[in-house]
Biotite code that builds the C-alpha atoms (Angstrom):
import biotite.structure as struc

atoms = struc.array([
    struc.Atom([-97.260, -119.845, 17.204], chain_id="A", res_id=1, res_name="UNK", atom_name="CA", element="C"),
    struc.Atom([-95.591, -119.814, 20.842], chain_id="A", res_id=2, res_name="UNK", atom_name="CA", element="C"),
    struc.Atom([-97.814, -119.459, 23.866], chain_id="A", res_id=3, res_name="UNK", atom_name="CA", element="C"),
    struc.Atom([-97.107, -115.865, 24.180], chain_id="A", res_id=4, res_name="UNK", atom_name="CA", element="C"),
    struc.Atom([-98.801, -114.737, 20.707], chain_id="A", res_id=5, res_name="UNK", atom_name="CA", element="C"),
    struc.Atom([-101.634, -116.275, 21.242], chain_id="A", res_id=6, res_name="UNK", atom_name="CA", element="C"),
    struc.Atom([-103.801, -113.766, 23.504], chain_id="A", res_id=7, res_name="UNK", atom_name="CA", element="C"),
    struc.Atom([-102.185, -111.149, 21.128], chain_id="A", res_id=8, res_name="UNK", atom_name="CA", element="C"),
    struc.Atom([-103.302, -112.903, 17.822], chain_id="A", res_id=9, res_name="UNK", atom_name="CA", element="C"),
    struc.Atom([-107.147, -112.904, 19.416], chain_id="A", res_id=10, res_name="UNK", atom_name="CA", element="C"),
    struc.Atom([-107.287, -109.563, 20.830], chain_id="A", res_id=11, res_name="UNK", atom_name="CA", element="C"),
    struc.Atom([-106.365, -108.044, 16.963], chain_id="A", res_id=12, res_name="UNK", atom_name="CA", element="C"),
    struc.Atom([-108.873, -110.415, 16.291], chain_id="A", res_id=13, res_name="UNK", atom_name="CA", element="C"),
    struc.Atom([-111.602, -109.135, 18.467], chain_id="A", res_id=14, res_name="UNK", atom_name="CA", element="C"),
    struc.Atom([-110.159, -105.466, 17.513], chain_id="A", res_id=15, res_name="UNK", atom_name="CA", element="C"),
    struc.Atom([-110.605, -106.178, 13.817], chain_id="A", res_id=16, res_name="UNK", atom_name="CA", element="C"),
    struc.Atom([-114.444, -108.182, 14.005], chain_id="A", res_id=17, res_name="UNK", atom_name="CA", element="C"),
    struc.Atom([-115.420, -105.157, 16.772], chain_id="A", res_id=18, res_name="UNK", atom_name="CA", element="C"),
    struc.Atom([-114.123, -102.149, 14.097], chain_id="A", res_id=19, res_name="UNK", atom_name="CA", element="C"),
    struc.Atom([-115.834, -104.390, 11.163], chain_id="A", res_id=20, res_name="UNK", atom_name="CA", element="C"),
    struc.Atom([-119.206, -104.397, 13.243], chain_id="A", res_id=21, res_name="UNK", atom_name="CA", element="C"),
    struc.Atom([-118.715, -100.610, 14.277], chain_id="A", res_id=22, res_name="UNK", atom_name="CA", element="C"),
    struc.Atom([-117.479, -99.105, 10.099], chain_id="A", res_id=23, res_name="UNK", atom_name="CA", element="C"),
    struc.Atom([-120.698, -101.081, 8.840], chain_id="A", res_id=24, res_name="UNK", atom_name="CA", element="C"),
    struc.Atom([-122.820, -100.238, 11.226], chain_id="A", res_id=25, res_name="UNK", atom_name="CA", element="C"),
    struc.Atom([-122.450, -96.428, 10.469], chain_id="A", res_id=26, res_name="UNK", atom_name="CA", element="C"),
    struc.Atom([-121.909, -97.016, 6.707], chain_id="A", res_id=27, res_name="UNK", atom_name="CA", element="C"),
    struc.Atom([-125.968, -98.299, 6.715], chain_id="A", res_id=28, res_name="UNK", atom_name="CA", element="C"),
    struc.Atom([-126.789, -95.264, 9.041], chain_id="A", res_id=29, res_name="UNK", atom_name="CA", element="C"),
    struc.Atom([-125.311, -92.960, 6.902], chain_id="A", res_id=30, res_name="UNK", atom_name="CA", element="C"),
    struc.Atom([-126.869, -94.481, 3.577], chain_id="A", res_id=31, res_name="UNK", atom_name="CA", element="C"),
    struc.Atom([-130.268, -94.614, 5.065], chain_id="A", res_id=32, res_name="UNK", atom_name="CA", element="C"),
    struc.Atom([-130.306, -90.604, 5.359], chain_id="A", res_id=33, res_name="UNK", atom_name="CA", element="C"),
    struc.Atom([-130.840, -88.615, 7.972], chain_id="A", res_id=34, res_name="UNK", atom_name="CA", element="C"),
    struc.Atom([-133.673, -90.884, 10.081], chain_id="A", res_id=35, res_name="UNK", atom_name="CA", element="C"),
    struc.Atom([-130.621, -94.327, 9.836], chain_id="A", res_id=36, res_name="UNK", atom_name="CA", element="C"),
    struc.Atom([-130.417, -95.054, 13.168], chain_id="A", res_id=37, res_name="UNK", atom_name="CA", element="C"),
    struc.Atom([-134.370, -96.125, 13.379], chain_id="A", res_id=38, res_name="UNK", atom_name="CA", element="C"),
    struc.Atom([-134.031, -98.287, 9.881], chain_id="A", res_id=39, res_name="UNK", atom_name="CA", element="C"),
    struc.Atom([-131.011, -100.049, 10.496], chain_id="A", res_id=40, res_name="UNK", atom_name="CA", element="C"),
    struc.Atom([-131.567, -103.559, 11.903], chain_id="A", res_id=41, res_name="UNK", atom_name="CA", element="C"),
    struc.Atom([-129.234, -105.961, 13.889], chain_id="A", res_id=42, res_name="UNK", atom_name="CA", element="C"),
    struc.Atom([-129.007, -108.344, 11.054], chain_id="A", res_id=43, res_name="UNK", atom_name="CA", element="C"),
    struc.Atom([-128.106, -105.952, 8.734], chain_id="A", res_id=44, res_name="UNK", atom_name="CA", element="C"),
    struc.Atom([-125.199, -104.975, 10.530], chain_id="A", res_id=45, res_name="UNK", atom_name="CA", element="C"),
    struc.Atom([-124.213, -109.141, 11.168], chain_id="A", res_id=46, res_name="UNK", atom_name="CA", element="C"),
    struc.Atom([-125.226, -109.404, 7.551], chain_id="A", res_id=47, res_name="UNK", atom_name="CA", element="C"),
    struc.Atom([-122.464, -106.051, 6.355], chain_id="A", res_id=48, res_name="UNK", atom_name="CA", element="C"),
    struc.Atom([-119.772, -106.889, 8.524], chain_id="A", res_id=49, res_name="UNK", atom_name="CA", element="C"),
    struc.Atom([-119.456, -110.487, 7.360], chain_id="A", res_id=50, res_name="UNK", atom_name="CA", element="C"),
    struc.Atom([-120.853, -111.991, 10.901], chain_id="A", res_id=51, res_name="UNK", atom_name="CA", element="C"),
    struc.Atom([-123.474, -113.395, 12.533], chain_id="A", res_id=52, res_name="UNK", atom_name="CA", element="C"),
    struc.Atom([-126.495, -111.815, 14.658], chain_id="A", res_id=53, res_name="UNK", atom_name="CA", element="C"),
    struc.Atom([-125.131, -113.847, 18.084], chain_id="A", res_id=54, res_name="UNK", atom_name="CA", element="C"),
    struc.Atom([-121.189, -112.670, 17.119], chain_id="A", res_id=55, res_name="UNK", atom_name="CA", element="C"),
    struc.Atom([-122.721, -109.007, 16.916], chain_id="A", res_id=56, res_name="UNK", atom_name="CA", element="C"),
    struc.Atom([-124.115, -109.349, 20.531], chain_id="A", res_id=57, res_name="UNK", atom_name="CA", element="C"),
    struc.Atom([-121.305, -110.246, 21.601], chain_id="A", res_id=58, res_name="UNK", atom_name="CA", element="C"),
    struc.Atom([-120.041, -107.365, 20.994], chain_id="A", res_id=59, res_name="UNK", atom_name="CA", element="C"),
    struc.Atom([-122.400, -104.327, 21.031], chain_id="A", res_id=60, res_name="UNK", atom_name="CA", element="C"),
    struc.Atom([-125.284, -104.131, 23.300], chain_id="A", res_id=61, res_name="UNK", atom_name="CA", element="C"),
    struc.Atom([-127.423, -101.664, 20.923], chain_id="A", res_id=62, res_name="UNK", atom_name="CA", element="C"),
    struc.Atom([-127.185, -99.953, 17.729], chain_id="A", res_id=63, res_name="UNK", atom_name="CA", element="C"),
    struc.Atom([-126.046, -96.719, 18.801], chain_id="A", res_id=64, res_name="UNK", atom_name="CA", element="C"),
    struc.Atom([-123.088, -98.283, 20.273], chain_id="A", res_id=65, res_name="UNK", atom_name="CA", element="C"),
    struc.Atom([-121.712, -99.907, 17.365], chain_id="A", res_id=66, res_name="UNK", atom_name="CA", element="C"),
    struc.Atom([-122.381, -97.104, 15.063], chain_id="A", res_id=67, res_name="UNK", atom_name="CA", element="C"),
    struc.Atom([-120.267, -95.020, 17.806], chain_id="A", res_id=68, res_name="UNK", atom_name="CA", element="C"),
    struc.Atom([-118.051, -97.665, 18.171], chain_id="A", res_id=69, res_name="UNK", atom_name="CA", element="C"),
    struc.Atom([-114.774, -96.248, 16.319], chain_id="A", res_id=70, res_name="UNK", atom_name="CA", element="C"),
    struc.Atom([-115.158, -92.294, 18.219], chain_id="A", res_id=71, res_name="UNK", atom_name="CA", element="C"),
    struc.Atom([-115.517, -94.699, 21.949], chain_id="A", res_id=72, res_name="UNK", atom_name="CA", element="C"),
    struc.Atom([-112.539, -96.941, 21.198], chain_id="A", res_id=73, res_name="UNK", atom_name="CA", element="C"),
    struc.Atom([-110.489, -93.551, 19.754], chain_id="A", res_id=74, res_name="UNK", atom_name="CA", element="C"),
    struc.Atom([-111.215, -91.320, 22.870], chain_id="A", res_id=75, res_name="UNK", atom_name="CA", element="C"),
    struc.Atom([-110.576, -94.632, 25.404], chain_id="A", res_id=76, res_name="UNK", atom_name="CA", element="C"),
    struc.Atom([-106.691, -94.441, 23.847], chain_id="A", res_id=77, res_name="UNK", atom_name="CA", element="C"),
    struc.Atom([-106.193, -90.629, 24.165], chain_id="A", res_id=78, res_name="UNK", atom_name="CA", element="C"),
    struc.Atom([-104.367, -91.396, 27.897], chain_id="A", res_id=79, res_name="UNK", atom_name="CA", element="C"),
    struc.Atom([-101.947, -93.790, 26.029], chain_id="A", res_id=80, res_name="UNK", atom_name="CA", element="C"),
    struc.Atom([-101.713, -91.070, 23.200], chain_id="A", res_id=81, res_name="UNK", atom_name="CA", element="C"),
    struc.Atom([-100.610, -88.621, 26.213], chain_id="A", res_id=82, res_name="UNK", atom_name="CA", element="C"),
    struc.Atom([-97.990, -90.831, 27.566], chain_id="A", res_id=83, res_name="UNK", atom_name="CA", element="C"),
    struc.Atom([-96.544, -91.518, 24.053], chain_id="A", res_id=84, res_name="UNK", atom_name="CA", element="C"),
    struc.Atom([-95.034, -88.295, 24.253], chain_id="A", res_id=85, res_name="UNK", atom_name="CA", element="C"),
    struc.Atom([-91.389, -86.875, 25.468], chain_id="A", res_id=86, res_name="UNK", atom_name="CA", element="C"),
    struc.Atom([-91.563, -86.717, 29.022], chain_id="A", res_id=87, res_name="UNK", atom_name="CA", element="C"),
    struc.Atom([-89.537, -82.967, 28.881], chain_id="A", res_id=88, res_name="UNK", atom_name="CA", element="C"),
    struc.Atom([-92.568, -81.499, 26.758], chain_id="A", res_id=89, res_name="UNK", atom_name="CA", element="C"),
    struc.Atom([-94.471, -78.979, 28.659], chain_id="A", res_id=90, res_name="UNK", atom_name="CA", element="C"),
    struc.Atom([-97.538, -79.628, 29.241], chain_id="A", res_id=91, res_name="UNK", atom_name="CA", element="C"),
    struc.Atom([-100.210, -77.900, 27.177], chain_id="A", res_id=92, res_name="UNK", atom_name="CA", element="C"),
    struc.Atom([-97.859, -78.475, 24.432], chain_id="A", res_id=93, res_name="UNK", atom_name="CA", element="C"),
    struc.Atom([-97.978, -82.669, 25.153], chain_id="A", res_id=94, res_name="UNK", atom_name="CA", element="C"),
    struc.Atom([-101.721, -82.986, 25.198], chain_id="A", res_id=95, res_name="UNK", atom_name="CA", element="C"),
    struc.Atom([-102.023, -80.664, 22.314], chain_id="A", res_id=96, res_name="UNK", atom_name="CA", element="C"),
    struc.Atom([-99.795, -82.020, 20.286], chain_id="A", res_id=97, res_name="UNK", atom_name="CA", element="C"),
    struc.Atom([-101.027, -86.064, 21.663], chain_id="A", res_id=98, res_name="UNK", atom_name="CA", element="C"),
    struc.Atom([-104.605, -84.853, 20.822], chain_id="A", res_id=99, res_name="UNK", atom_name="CA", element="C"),
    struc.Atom([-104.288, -83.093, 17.682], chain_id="A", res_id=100, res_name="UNK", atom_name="CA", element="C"),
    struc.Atom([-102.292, -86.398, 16.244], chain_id="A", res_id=101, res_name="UNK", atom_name="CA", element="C"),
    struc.Atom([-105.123, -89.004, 17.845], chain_id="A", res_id=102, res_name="UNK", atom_name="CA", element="C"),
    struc.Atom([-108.144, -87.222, 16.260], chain_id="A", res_id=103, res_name="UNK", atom_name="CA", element="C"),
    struc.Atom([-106.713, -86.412, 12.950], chain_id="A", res_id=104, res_name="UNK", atom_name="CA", element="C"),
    struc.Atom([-104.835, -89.691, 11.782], chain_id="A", res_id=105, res_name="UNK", atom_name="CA", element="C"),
    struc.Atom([-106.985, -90.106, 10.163], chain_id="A", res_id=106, res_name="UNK", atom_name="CA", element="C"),
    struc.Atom([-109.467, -86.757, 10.061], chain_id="A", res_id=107, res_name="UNK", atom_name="CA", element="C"),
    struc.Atom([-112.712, -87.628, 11.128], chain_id="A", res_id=108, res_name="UNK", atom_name="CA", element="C"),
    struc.Atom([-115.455, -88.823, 8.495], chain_id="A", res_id=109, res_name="UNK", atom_name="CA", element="C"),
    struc.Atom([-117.548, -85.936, 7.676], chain_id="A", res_id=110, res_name="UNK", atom_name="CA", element="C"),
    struc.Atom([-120.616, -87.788, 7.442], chain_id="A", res_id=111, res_name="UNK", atom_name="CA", element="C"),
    struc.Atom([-120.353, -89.734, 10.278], chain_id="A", res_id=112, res_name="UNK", atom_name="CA", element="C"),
    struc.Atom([-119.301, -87.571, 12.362], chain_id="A", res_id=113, res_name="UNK", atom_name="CA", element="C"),
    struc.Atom([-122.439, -85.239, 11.280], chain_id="A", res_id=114, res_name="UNK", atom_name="CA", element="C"),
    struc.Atom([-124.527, -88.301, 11.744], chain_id="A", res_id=115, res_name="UNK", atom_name="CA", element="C"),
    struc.Atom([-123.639, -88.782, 15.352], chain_id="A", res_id=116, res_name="UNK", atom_name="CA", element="C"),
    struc.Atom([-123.439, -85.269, 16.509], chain_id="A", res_id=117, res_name="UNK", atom_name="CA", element="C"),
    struc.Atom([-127.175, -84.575, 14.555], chain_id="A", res_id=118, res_name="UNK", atom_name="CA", element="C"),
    struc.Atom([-128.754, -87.721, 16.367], chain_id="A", res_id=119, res_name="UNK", atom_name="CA", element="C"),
    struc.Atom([-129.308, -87.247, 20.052], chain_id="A", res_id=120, res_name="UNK", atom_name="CA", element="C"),
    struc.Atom([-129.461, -91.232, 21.140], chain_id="A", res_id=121, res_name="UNK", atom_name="CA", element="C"),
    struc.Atom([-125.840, -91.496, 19.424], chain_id="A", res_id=122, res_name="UNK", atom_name="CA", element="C"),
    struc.Atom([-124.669, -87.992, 20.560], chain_id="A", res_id=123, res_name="UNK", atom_name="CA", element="C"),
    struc.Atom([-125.275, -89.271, 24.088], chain_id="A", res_id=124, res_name="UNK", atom_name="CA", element="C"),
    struc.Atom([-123.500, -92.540, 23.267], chain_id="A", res_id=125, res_name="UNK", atom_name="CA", element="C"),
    struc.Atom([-120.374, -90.513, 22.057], chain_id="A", res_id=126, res_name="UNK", atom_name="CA", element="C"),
    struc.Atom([-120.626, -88.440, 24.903], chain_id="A", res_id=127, res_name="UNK", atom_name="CA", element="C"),
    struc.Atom([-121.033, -91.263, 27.092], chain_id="A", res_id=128, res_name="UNK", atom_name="CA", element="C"),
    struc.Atom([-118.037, -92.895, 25.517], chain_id="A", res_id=129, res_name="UNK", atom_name="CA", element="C"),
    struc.Atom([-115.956, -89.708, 26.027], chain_id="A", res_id=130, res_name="UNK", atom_name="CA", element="C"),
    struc.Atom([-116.890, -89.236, 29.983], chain_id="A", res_id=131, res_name="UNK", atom_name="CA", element="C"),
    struc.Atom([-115.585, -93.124, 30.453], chain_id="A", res_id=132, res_name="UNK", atom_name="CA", element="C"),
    struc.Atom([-111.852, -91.773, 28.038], chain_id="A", res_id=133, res_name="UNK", atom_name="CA", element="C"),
    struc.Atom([-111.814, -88.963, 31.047], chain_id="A", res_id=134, res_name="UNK", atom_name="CA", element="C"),
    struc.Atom([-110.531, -91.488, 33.859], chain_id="A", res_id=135, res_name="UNK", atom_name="CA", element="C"),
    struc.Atom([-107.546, -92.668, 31.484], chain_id="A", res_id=136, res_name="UNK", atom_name="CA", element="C"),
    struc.Atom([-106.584, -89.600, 30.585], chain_id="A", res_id=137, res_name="UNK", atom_name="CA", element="C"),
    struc.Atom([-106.817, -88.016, 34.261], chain_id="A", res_id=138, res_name="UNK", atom_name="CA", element="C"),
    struc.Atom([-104.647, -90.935, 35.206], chain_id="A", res_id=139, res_name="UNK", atom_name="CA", element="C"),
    struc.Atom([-101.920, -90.153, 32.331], chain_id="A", res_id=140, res_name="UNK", atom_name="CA", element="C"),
    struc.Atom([-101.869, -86.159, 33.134], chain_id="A", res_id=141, res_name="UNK", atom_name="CA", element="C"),
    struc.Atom([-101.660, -86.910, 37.050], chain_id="A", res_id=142, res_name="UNK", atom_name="CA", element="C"),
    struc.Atom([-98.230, -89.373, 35.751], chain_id="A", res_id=143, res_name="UNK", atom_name="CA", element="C"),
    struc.Atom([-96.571, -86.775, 33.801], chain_id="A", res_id=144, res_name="UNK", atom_name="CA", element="C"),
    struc.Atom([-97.628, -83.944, 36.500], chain_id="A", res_id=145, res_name="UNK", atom_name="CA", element="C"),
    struc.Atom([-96.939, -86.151, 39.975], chain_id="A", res_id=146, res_name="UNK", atom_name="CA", element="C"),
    struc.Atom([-100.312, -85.518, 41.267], chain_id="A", res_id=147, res_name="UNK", atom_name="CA", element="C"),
    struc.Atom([-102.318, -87.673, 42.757], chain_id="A", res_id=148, res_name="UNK", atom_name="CA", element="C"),
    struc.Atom([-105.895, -88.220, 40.368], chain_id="A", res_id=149, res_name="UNK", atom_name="CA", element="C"),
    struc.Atom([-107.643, -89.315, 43.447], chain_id="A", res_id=150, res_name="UNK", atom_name="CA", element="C"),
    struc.Atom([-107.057, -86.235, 45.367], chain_id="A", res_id=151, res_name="UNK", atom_name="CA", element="C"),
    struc.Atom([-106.235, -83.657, 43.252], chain_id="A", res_id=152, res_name="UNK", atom_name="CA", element="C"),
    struc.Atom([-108.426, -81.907, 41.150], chain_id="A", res_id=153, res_name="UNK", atom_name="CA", element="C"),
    struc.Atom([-105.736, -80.969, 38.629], chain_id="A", res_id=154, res_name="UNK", atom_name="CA", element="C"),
    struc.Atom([-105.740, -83.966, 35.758], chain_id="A", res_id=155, res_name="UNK", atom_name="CA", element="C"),
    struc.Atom([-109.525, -84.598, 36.661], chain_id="A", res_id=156, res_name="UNK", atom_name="CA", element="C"),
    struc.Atom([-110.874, -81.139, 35.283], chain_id="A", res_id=157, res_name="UNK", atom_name="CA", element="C"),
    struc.Atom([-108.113, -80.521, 32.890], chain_id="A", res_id=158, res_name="UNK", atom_name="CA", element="C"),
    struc.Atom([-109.344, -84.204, 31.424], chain_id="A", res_id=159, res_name="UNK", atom_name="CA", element="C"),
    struc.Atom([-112.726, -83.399, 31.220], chain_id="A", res_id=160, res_name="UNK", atom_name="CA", element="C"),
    struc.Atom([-111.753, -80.259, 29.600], chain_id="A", res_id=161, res_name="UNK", atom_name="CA", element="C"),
    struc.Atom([-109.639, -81.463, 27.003], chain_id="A", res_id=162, res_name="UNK", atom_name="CA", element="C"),
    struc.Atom([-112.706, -83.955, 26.210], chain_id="A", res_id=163, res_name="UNK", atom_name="CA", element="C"),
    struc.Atom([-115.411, -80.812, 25.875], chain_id="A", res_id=164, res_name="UNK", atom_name="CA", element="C"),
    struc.Atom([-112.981, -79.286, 23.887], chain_id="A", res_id=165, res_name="UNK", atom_name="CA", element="C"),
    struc.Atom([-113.275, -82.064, 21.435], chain_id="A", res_id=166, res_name="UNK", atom_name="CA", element="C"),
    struc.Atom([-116.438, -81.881, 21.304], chain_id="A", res_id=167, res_name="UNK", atom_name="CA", element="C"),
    struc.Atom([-117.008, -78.550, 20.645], chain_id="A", res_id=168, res_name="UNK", atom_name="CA", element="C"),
    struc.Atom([-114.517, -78.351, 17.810], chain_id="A", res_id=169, res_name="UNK", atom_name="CA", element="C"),
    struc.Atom([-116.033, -81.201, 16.348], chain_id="A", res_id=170, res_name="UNK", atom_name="CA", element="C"),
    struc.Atom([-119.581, -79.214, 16.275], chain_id="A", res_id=171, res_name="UNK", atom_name="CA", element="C"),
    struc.Atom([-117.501, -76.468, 14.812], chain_id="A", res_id=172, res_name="UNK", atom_name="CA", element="C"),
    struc.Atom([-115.786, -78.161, 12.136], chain_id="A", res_id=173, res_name="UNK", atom_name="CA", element="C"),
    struc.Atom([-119.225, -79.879, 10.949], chain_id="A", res_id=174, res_name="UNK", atom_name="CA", element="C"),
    struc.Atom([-120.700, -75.767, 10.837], chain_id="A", res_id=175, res_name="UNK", atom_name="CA", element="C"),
    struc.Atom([-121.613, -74.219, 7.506], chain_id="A", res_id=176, res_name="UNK", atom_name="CA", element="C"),
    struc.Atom([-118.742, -72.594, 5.745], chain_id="A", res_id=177, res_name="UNK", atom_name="CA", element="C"),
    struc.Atom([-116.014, -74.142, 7.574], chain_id="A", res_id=178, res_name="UNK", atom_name="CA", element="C"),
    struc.Atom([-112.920, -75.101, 5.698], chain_id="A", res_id=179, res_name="UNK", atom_name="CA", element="C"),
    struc.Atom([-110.198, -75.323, 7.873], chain_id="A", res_id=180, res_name="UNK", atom_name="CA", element="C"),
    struc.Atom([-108.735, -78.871, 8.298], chain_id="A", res_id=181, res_name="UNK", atom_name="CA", element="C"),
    struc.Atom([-110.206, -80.238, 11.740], chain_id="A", res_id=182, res_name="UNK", atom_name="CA", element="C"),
    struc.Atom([-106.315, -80.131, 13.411], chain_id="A", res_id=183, res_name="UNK", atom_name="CA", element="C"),
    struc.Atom([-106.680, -76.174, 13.053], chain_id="A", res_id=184, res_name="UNK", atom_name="CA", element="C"),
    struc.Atom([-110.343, -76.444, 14.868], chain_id="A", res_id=185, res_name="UNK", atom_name="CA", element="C"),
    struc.Atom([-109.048, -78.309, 16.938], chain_id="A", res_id=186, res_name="UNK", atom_name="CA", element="C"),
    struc.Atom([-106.136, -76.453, 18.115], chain_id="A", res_id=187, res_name="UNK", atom_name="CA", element="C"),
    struc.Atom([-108.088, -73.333, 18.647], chain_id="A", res_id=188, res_name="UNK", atom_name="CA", element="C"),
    struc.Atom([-110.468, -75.060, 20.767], chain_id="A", res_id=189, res_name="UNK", atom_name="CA", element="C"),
    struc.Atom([-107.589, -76.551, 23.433], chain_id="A", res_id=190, res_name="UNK", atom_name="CA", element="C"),
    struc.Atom([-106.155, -73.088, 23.387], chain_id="A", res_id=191, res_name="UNK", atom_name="CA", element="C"),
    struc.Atom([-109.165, -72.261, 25.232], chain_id="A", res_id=192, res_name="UNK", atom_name="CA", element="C"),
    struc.Atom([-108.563, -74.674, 28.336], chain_id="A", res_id=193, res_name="UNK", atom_name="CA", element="C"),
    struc.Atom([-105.052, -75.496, 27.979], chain_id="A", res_id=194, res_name="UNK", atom_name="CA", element="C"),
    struc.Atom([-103.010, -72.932, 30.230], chain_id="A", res_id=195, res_name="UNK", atom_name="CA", element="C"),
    struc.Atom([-99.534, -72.468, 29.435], chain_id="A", res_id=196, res_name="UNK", atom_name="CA", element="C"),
    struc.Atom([-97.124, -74.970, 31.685], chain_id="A", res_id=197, res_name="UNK", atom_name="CA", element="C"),
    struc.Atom([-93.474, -74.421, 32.954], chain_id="A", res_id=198, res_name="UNK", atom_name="CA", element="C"),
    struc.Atom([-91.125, -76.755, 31.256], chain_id="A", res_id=199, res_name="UNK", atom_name="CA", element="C"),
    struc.Atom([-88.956, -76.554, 34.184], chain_id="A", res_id=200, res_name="UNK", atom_name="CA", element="C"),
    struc.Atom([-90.962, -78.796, 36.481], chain_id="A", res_id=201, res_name="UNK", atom_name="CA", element="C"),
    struc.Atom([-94.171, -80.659, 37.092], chain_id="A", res_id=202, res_name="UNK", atom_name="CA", element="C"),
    struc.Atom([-97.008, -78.608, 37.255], chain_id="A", res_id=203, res_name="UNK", atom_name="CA", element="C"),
    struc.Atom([-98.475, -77.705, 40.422], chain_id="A", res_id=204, res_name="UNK", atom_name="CA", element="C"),
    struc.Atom([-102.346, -76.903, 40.589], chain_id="A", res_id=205, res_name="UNK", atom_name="CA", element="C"),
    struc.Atom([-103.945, -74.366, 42.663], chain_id="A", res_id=206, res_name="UNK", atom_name="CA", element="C"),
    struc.Atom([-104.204, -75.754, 46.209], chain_id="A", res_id=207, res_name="UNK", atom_name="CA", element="C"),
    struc.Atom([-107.777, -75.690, 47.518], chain_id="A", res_id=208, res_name="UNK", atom_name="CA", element="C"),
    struc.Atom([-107.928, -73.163, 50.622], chain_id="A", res_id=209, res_name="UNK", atom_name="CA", element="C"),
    struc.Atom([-110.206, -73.800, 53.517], chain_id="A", res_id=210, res_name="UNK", atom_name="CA", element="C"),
    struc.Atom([-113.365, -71.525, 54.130], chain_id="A", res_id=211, res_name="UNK", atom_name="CA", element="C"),
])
């Protein structure tokens, strides 16, 4: 091992022991029924994920953050998701498609993502954890659309847009008698706040006018 792999080799590894933490801590939630979040216990987690109760506060600073752990880390990469993409794709069609590909490979759990949305202290986490994925994203939308995040209001409300619509498909998906596949849900929902862009160009938001 060179100098160079090093910090590589123990970022996976702080990846890896954080996602350990994080799948265990919602696998107890989810087996101790709807009321999991108020019976699981710190050293349960430690004791699941193969660490100890110091290593686990290292990494999480409460129990709704590790169970939310893996739906925070997955909407913090959505702006790298975005920039992934050919720079000549049009817009909408970009964050659609870098979207629909980020939260469906693989779908979402079913149960865990019912347990999160049903609790309120780990609904607020998630939401909490997608407000902080709105700055990256802003920042990756304001690159592809040479705007400026810090002035224009352009990738700001389209990013916080994209993020609701998440949400909300994610509600619908988990609602009685659903059976499409989350992707379609998913889809629908950006439609709603994803205007069609010209491919021939960057985009150019609506200028504020002065009153």
């Amino acid at each position: 091992m060179n100098d160079g792999e090093a910090p590589d080799l123990r970022t996976r590894h702080k990846q890896a022991t954080r996602e350990a933490i994080g799948a265990a801590a919602l696998r107890l939630a989810i087996e101790q029924g709807p009321n999991g979040l108020a019976l699981v216990r710190v050293n349960d987690i430690a004791a699941a994920a193969g660490v100890s109760p110091r290593t686990y506060n290292n990494y999480f600073s409460s129990r709704e953050e590790a169970i939310c752990a893996f739906q925070a880390d997955r909407a913090r990469r959505l702006g790298a998701a975005l920039r992934s993409r050919p720079a000549e794709e049009p817009l909408d069609q970009a964050i659609t498609a870098a979207v629909v590909g980020h939260f469906t490979t693989p779908e979402p759990d079913r149960a865990g993502l019912r347990m999160i949305m049903s609790t309120p202290e780990l609904e607020g986490e998630a939401l909490k954890a997608f407000t902080m994925a709105e700055g990256p994203l802003a920042e990756a939308i304001a690159e592809r659309t040479g705007t400026d995040p810090a002035r224009d209001l352009f990738p700001q409300v389209t990013a916080a847009a994209v993020a609701g619509a998440v949400r909300v498909a994610g509600r619908c998906w988990l609602s009685p008698g659903n059976t499409d596949p989350f992707a379609a849900v998913l889809r629908r929902a950006l439609a709603h706040v994803l205007p069609a862009t010209r491919s021939d160009g960057p985009h150019e938001p609506p200028r504020e006018t002065q009153g």
